[in-house]
LUMDOSE-101161 format. One record per residue: x, y, z of N, C-alpha, C in turn; residue number from 1. Coordinates in pm, whole numbers, plus 50000, padded with zeros to 5 digits. Each point is the difference from the previous one (the first is absolute). Example, Ala and Ser with C-alpha at 12.3 -4.5 7.8 and 13.67 -1.06 7.14 Angstrom:
2
[site [51319; 49431; 50780]; [49911; 50119; 50000]; [50090; 50120; 50000]; 1] [site [49965; 50105; 49928]; [50082; 50119; 50006]; [49923; 50109; 50073]; 2] 
//
This chain:
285
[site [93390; 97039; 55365]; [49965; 49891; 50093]; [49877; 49926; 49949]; 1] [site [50011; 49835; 50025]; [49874; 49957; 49949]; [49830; 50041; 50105]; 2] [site [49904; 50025; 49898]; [49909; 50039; 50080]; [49860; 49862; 50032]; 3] [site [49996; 50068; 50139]; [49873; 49894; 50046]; [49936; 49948; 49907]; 4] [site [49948; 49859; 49945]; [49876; 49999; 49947]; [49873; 50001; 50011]; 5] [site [49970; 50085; 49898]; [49853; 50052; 50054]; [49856; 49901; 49913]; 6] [site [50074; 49929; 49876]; [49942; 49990; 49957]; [49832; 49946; 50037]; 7] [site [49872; 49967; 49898]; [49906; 49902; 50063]; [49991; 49874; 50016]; 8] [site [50059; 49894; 50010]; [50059; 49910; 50025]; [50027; 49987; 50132]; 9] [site [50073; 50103; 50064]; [50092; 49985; 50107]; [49849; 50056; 50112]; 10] [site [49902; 50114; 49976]; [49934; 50058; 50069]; [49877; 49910; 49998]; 11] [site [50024; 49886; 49882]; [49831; 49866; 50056]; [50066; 49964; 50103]; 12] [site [50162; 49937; 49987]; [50027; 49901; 50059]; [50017; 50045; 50158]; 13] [site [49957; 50099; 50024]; [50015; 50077; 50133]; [49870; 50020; 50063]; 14] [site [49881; 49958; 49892]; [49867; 50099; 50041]; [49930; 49859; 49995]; 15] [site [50121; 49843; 49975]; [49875; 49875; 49987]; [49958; 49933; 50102]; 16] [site [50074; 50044; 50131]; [49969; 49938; 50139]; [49904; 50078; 50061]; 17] [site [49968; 50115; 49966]; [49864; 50082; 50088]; [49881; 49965; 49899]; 18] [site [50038; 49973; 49845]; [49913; 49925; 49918]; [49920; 49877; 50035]; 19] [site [50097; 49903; 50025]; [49980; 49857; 50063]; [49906; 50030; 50163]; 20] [site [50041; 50081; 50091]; [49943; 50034; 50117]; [49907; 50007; 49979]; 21] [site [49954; 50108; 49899]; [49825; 50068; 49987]; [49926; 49881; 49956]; 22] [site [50021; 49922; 49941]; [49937; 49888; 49880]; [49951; 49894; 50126]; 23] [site [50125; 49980; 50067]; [49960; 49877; 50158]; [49907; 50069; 50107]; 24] [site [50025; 50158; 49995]; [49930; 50034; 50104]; [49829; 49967; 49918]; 25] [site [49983; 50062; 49879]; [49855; 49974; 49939]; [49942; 49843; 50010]; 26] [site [50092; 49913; 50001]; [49947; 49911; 49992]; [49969; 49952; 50167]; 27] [site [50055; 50025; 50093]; [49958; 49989; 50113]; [49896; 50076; 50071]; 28] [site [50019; 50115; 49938]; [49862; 50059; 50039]; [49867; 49928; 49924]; 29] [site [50005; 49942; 49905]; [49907; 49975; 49915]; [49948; 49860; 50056]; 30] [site [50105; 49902; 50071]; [49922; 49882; 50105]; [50018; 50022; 50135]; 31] [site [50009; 50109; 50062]; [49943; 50052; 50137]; [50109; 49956; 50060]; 32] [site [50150; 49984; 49902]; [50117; 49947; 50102]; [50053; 50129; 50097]; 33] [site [49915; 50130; 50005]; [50039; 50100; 50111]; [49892; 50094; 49938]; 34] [site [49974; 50091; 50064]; [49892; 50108; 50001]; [50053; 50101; 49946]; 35] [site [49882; 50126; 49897]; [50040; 50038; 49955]; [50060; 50161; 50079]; 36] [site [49965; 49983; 50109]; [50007; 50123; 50141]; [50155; 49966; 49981]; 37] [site [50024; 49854; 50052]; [50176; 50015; 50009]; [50074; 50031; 49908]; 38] [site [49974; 49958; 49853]; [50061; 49990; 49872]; [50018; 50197; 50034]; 39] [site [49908; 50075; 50052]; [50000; 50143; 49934]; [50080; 50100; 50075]; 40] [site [49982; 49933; 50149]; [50020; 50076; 50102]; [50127; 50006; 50043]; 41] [site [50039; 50164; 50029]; [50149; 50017; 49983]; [50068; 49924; 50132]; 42] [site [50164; 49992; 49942]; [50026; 49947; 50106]; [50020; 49811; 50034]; 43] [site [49888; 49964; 49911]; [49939; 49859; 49998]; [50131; 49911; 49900]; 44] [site [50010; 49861; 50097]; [50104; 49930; 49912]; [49986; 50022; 49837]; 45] [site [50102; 49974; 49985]; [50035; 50051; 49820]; [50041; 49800; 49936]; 46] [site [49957; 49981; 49864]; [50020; 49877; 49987]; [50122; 50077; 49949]; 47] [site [50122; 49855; 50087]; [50098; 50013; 49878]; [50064; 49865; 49948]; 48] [site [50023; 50057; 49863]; [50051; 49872; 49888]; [50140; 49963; 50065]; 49] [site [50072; 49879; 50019]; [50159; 49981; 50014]; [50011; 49930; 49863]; 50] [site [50081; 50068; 49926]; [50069; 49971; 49859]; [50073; 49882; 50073]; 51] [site [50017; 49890; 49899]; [50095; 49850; 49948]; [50131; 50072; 50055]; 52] [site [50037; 49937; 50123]; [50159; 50025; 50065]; [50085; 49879; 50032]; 53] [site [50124; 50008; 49954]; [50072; 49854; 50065]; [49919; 49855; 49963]; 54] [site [50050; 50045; 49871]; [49956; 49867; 49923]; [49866; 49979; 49962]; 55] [site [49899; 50069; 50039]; [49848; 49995; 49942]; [49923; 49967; 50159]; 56] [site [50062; 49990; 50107]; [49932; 49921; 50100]; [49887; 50052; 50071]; 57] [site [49984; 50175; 49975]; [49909; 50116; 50074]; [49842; 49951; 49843]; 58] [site [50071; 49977; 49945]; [49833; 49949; 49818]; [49953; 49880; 50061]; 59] [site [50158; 49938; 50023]; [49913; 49857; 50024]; [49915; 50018; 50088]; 60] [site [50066; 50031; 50148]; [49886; 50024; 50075]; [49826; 50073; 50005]; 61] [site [50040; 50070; 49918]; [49867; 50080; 49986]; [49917; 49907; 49939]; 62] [site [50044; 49954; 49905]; [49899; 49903; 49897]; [49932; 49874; 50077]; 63] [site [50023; 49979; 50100]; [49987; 49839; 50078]; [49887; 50009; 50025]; 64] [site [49902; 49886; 50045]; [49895; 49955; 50060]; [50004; 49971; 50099]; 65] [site [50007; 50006; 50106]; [49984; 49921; 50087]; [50150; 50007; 50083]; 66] [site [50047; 49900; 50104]; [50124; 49991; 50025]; [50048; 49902; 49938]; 67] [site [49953; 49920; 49934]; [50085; 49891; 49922]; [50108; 50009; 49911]; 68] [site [49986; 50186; 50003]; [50064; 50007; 49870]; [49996; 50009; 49868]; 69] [site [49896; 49964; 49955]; [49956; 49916; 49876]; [49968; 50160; 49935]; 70] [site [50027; 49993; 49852]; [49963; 50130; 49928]; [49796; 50005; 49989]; 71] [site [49945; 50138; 50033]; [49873; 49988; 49973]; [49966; 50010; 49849]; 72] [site [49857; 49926; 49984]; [49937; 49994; 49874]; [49983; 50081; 49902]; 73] [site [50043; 50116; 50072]; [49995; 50174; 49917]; [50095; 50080; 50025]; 74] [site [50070; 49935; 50045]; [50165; 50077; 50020]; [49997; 50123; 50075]; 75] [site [49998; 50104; 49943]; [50012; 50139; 50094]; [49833; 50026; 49998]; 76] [site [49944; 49994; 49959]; [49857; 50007; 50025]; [49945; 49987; 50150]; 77] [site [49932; 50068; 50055]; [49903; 50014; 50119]; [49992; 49848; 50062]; 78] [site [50009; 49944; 50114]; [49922; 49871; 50020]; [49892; 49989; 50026]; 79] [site [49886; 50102; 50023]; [49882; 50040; 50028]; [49943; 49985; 49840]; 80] [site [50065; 50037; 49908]; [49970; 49979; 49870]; [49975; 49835; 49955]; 81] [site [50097; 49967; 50055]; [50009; 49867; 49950]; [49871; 49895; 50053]; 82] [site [49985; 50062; 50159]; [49879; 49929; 50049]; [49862; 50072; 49914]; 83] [site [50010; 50092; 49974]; [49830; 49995; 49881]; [50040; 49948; 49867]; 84] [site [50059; 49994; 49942]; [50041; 49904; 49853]; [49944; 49846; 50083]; 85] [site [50087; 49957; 50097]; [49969; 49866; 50058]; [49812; 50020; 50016]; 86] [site [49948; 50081; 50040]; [49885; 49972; 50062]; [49910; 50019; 49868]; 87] [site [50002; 50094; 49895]; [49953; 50054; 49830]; [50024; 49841; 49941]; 88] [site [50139; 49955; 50024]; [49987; 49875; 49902]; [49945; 49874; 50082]; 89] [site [49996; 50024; 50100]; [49904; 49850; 50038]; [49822; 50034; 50030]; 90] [site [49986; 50126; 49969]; [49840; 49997; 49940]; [49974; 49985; 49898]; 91] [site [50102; 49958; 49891]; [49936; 49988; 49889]; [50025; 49880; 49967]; 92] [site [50110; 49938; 50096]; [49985; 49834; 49974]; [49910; 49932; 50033]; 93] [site [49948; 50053; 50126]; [49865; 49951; 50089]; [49885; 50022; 49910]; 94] [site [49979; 50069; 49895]; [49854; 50013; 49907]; [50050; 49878; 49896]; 95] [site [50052; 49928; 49980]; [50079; 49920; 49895]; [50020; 49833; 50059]; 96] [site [50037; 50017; 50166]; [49994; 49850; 50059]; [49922; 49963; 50050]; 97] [site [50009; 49897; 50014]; [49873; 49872; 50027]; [49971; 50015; 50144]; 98] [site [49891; 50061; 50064]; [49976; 50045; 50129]; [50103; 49930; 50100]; 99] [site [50010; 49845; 50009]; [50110; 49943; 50113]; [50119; 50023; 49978]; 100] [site [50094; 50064; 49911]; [50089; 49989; 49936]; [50087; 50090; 50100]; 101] [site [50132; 49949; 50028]; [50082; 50113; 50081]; [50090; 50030; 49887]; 102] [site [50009; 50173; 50002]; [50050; 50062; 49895]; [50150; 50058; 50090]; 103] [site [50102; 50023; 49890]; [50103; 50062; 50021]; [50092; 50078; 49904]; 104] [site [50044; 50129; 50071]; [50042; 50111; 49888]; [50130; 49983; 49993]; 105] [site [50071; 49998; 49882]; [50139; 50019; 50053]; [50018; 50142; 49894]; 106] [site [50038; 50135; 50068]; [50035; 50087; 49937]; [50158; 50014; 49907]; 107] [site [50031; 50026; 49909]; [50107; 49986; 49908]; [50066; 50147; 50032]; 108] [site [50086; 50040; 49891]; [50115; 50163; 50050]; [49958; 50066; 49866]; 109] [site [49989; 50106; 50041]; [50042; 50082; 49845]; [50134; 50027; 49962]; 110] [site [49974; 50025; 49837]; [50092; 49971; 49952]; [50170; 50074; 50022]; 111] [site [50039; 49981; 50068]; [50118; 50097; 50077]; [50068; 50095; 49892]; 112] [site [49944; 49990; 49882]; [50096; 50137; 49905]; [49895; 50084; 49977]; 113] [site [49848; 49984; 50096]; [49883; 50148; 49988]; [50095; 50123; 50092]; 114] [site [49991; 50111; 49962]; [50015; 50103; 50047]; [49930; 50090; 50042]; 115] [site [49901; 49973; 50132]; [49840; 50064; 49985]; [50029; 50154; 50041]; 116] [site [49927; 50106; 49946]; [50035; 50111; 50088]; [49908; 50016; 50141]; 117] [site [50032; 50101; 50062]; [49924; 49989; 50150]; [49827; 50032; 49946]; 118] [site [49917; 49964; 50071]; [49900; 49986; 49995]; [49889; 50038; 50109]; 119] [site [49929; 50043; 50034]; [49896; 50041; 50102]; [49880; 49955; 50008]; 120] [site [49974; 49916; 49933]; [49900; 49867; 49980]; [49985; 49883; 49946]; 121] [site [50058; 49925; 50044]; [50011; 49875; 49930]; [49891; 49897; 49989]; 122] [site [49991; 49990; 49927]; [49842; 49891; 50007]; [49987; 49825; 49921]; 123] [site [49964; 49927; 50131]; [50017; 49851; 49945]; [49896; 49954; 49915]; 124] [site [49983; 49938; 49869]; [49868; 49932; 49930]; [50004; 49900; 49930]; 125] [site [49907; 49934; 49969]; [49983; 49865; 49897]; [49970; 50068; 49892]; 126] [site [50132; 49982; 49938]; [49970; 50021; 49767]; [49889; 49919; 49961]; 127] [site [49957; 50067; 49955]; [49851; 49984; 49918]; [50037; 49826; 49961]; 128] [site [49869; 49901; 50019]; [50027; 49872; 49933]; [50120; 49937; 50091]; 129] [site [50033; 50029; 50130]; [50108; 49929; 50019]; [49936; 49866; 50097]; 130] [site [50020; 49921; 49996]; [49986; 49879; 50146]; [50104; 49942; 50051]; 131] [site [49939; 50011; 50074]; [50108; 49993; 50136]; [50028; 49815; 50054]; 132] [site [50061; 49953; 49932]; [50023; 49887; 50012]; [50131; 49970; 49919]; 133] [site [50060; 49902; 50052]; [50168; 49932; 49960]; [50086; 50163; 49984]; 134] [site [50025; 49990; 49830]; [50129; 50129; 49985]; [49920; 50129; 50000]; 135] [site [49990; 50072; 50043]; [49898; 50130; 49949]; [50072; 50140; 50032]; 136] [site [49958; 50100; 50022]; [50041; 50133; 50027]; [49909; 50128; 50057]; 137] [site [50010; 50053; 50060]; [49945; 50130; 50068]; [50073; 50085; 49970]; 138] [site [49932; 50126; 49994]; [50037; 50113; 49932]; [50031; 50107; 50137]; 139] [site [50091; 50103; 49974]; [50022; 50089; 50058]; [50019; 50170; 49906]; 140] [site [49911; 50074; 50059]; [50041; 50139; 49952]; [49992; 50071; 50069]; 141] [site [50048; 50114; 49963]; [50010; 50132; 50059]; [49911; 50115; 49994]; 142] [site [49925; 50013; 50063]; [49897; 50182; 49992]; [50031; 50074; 50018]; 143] [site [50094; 50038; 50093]; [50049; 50129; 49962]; [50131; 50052; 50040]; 144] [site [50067; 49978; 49893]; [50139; 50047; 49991]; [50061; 50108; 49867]; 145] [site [50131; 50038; 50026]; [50000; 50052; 49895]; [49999; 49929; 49880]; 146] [site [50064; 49847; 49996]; [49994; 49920; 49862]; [49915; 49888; 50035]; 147] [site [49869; 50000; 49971]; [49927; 49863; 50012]; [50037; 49877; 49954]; 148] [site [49985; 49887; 50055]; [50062; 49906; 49955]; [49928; 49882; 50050]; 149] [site [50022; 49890; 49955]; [49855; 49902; 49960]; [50074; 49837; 49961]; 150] [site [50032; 49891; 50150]; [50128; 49902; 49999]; [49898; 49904; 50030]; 151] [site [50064; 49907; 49924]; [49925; 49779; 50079]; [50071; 49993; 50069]; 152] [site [50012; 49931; 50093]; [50026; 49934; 50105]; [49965; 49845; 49960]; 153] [site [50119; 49905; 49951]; [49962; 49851; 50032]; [49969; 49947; 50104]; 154] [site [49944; 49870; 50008]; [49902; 49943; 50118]; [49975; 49872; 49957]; 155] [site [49985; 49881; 50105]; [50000; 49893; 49963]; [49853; 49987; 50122]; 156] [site [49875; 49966; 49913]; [49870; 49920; 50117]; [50029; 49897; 49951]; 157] [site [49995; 49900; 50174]; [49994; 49860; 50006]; [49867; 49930; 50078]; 158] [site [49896; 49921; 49967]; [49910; 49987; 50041]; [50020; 49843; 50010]; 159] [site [49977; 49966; 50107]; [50015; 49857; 50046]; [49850; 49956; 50040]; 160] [site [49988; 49878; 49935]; [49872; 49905; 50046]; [50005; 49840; 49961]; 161] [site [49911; 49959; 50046]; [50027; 49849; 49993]; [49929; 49955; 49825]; 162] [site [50112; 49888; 49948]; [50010; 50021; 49854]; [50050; 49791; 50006]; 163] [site [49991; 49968; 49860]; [50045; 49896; 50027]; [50184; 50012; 49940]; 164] [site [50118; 49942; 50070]; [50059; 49990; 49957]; [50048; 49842; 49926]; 165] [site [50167; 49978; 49947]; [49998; 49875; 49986]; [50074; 49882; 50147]; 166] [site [49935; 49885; 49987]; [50060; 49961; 50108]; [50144; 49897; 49991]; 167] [site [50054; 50054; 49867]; [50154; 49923; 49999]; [49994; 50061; 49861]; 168] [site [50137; 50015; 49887]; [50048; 50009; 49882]; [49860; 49970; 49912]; 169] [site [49976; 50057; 49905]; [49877; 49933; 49895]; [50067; 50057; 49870]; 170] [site [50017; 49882; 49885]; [50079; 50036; 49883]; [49873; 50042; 49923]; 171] [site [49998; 50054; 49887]; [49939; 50050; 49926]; [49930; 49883; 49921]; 172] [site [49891; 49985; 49987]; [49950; 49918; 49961]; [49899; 49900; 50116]; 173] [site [50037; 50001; 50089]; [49930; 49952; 50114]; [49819; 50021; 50018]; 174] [site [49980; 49879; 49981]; [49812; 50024; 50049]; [49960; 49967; 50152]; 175] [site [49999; 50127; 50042]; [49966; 50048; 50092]; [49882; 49940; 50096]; 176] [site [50062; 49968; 50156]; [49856; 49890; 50068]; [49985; 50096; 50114]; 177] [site [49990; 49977; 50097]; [49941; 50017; 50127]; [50146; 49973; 50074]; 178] [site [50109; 49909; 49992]; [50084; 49962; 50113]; [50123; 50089; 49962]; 179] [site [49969; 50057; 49852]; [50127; 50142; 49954]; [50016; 50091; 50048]; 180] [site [49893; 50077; 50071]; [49988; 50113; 50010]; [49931; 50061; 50144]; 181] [site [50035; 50066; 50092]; [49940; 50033; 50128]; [49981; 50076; 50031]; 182] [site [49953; 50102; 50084]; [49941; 50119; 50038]; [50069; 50055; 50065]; 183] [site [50068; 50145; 49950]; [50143; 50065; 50116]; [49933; 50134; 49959]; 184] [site [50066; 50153; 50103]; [50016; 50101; 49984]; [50091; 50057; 49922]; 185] [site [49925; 50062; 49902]; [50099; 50029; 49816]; [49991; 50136; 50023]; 186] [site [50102; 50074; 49909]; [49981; 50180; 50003]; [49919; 49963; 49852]; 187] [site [49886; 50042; 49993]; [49908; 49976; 49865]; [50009; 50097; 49897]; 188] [site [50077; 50122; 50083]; [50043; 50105; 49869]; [50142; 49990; 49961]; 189] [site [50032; 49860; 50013]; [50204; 50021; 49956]; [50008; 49950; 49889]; 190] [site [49930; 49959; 49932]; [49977; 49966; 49861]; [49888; 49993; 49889]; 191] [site [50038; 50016; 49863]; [49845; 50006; 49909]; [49990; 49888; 50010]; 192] [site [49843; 50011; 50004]; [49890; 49878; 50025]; [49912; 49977; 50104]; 193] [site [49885; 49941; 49992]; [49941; 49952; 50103]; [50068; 49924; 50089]; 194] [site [49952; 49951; 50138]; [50055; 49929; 50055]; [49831; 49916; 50060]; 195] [site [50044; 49861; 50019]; [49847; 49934; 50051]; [50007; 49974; 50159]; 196] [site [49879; 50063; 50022]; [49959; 49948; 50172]; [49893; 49904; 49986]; 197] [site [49958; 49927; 49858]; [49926; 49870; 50020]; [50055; 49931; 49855]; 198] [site [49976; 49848; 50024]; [50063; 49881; 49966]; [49966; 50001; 49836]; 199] [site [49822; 50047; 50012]; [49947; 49933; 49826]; [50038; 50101; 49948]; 200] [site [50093; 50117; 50023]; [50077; 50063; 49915]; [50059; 49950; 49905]; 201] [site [50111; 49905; 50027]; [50129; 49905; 49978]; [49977; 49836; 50036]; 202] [site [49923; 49944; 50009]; [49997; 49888; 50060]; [50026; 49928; 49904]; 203] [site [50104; 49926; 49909]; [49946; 49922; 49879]; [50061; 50043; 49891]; 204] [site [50046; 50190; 50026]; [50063; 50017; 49864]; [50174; 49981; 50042]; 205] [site [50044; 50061; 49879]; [50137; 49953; 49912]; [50069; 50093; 50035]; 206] [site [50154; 50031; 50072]; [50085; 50096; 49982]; [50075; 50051; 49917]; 207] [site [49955; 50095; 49960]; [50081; 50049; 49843]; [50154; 50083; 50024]; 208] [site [50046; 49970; 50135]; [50175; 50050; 50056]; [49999; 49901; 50127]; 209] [site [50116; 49993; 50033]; [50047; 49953; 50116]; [49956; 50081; 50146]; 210] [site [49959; 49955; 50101]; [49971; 50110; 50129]; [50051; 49890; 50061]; 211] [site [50114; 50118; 50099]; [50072; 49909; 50109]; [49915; 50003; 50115]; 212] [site [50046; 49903; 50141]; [49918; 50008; 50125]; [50023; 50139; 50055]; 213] [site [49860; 49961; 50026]; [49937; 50140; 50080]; [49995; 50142; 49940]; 214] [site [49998; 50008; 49915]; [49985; 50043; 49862]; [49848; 50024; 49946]; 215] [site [49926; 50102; 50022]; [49872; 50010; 50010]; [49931; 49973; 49851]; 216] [site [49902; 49949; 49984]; [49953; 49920; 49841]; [49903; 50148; 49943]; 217] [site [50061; 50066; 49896]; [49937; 50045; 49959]; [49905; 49986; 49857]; 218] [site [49972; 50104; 49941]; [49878; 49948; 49855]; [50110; 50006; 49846]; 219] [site [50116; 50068; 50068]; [50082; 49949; 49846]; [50081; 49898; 50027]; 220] [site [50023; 49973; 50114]; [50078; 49837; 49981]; [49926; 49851; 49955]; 221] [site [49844; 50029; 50000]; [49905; 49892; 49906]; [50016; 50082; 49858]; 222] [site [49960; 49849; 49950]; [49975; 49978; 49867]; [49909; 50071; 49996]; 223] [site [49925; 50056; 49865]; [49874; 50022; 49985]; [49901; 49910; 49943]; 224] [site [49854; 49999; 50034]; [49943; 49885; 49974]; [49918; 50019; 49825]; 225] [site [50017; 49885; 49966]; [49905; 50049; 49873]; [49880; 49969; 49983]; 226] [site [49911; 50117; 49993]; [49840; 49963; 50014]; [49962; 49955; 49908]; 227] [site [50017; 50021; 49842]; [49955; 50013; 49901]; [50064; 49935; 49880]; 228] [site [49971; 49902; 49947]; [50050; 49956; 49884]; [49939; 50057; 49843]; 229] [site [50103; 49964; 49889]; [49946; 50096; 49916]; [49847; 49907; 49927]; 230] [site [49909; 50095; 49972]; [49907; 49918; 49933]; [49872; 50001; 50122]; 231] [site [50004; 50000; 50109]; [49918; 50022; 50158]; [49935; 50094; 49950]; 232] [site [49862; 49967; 50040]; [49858; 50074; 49996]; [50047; 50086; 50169]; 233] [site [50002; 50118; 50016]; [50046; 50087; 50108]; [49909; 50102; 50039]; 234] [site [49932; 50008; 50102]; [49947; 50087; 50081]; [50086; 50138; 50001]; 235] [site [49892; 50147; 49926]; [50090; 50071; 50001]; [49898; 50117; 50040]; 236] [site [50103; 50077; 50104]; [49913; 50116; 50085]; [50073; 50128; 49977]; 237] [site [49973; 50116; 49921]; [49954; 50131; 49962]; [49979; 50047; 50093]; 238] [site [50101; 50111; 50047]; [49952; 50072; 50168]; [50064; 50169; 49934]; 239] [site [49884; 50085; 50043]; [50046; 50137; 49939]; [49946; 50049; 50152]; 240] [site [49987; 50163; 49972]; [49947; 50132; 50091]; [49869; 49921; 50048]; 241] [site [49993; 49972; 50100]; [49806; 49955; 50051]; [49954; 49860; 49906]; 242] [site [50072; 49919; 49925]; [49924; 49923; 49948]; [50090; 49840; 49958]; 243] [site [49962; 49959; 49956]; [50042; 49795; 50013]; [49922; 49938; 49940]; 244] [site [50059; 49972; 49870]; [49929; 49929; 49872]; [50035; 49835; 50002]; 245] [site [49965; 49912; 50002]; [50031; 49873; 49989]; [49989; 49925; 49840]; 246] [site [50074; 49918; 49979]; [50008; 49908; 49883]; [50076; 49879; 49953]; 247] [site [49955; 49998; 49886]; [50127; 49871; 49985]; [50077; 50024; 49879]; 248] [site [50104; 49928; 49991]; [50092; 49986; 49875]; [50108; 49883; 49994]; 249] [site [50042; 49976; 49911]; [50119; 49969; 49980]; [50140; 50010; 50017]; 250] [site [50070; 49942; 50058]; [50173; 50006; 50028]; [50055; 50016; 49900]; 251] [site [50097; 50068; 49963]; [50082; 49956; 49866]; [50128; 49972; 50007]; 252] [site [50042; 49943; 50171]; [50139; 50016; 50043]; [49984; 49957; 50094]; 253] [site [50152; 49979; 50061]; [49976; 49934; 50228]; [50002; 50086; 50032]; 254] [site [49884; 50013; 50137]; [50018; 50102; 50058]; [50011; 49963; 50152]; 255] [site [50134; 50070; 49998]; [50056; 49960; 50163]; [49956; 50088; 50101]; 256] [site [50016; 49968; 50102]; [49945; 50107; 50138]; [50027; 50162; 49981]; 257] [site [49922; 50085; 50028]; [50030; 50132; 49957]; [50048; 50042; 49899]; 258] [site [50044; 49916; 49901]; [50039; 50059; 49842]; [49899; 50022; 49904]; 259] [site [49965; 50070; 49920]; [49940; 50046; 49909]; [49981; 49876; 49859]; 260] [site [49905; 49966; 49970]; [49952; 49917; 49872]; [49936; 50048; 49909]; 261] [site [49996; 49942; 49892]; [49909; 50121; 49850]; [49874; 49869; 50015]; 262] [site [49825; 50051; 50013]; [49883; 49901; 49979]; [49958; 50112; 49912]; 263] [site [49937; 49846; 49960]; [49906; 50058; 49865]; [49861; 49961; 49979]; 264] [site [49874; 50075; 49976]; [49875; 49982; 50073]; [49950; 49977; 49877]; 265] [site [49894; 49940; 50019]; [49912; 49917; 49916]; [49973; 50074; 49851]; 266] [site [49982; 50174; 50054]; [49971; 50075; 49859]; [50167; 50060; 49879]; 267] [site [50081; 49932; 50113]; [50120; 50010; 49907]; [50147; 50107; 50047]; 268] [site [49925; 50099; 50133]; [50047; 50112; 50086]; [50073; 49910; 50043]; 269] [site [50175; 50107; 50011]; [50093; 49913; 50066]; [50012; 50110; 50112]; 270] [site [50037; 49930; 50134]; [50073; 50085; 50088]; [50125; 49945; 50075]; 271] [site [50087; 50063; 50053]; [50066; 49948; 50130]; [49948; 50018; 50133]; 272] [site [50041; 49887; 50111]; [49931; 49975; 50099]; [50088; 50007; 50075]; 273] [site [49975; 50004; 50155]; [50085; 49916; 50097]; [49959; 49885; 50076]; 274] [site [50111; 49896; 50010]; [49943; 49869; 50011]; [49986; 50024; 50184]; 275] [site [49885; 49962; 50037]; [49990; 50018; 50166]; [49978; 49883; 50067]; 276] [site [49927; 49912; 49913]; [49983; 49824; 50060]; [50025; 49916; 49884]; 277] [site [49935; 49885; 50112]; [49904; 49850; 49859]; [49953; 50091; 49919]; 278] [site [50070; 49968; 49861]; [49882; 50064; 49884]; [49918; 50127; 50021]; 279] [site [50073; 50101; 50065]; [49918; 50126; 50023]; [50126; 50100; 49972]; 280] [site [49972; 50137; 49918]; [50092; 50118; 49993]; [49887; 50087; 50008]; 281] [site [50091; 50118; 49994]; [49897; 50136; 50056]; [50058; 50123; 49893]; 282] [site [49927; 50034; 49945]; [50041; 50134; 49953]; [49942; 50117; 50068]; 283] [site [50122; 50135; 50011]; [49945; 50123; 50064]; [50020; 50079; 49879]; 284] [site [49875; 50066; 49973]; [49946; 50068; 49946]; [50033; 50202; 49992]; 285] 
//
């Protein structure tokens, strides 16, 4: 007669729903979603998992936010979890935005082919060097489980403030006045670049791309300006650890806004600079 299988395979796949239990119960004990008297005390409700039945509709449900329906930001993850990620990533947008600025998190999913094992401490943090603005990520790991494990979490900060945008189509090439451009609420982290909340930013210069209306003006859609022609006697400032040498030299090239130029000083020393104004670059030392 064929015999039961016993194999290990068959005895995870039997032992992964009291697995999954312990892992949700840790994490609820761990944001005060029930006490740890009830979690212990005999007798006391038992969490239980309902496995994907009749089409997936018992997952779907579990996974939801809210009654809308709508899948949550972390899928089977805690929603108590999700509100400290929300609250971790908008303190670190708030050290980063412009005091009036209304900030907003939108949390992203992990990646649905992680396979985390259960865990008994999970802990939310900012990766070293991260800021918290436009695309970014927060970290999640584990303290103490049997397999530690250590996940990003994508995340989108959006920080809105008043910025100038354009006030109709502007083709590339356009010199820029006062009746182009008007003052709206921009997300200032949805793209590289500055964005201007005053006029003598941009007043006058040249668009080096097209920006459609309402379309917030940032510092790479200008031209860059050129301070420096070649042959210009140039103000040049030496800035090291504690100290700031001043001098002069020679251009030996254009030097456009923030780009680097080679001057050459009276005793024959060449250096590269960065061009910062009129006839002024800076070397750091």
């Amino acid at each position: 007669m064929p015999q039961p299988c016993t194999s290990s395979h068959a005895r995870h796949a039997q032992a992964l729903p009291a697995l999954l239990a312990g892992a949700l119960m840790s994490v609820w004990l761990m944001f005060g979603l029930v006490d740890e008297a009830d979690a212990q005390t005999p007798g006391a409700p038992r969490l239980q998992l309902t496995m994907a039945q009749q089409g997936g509709a018992a997952a779907q449900a579990a996974a939801s936010n809210g009654s809308n329906g709508e899948p949550s930001a972390l899928g089977a993850l805690d929603a108590t979890l999700e509100d400290r990620l929300q609250t971790l990533a908008m303190a670190g947008a708030r050290q980063v935005a412009p005091n009036q600025a209304r900030v907003e998190v939108e949390l992203g999913r992990l990646d649905p082919r992680l396979r985390l094992a259960p865990c008994a401490q999970i802990q939310p943090y900012l990766p070293p060097g991260t800021r918290m603005w436009g695309r970014t990520r927060l970290g999640l790991r584990c303290l103490a489980g049997v397999t530690k494990w250590n996940v990003t979490l994508p995340l989108t900060i959006k920080v809105y403030g008043q910025a100038f945008v354009a006030a109709a189509d502007l083709p590339a090439g356009t010199l820029l006045t006062q009746e182009q451009l008007r003052l709206a609420e921009v997300d200032i982290a949805g793209e590289a670049g500055a964005i201007y909340t005053q006029a003598e930013g941009w007043l006058g210069r040249q668009l080096a791309r097209p920006v459609a209306a309402g379309e917030a003006l940032r510092s790479a859609d200008l031209k860059l300006r050129q301070w420096v022609q070649p042959g210009d006697r140039v103000q040049v400032m030496a800035t090291g650890n504690g100290y700031a040498v001043a001098g002069e030299g020679q251009a030996m090239g254009v030097g456009l806004e923030g780009q680097d130029v080679r001057v050459r000083f009276d005793n024959g020393r060449m250096v590269t600079a960065r061009t910062v104004g009129e006839r002024k670059v800076e070397v750091v030392l």
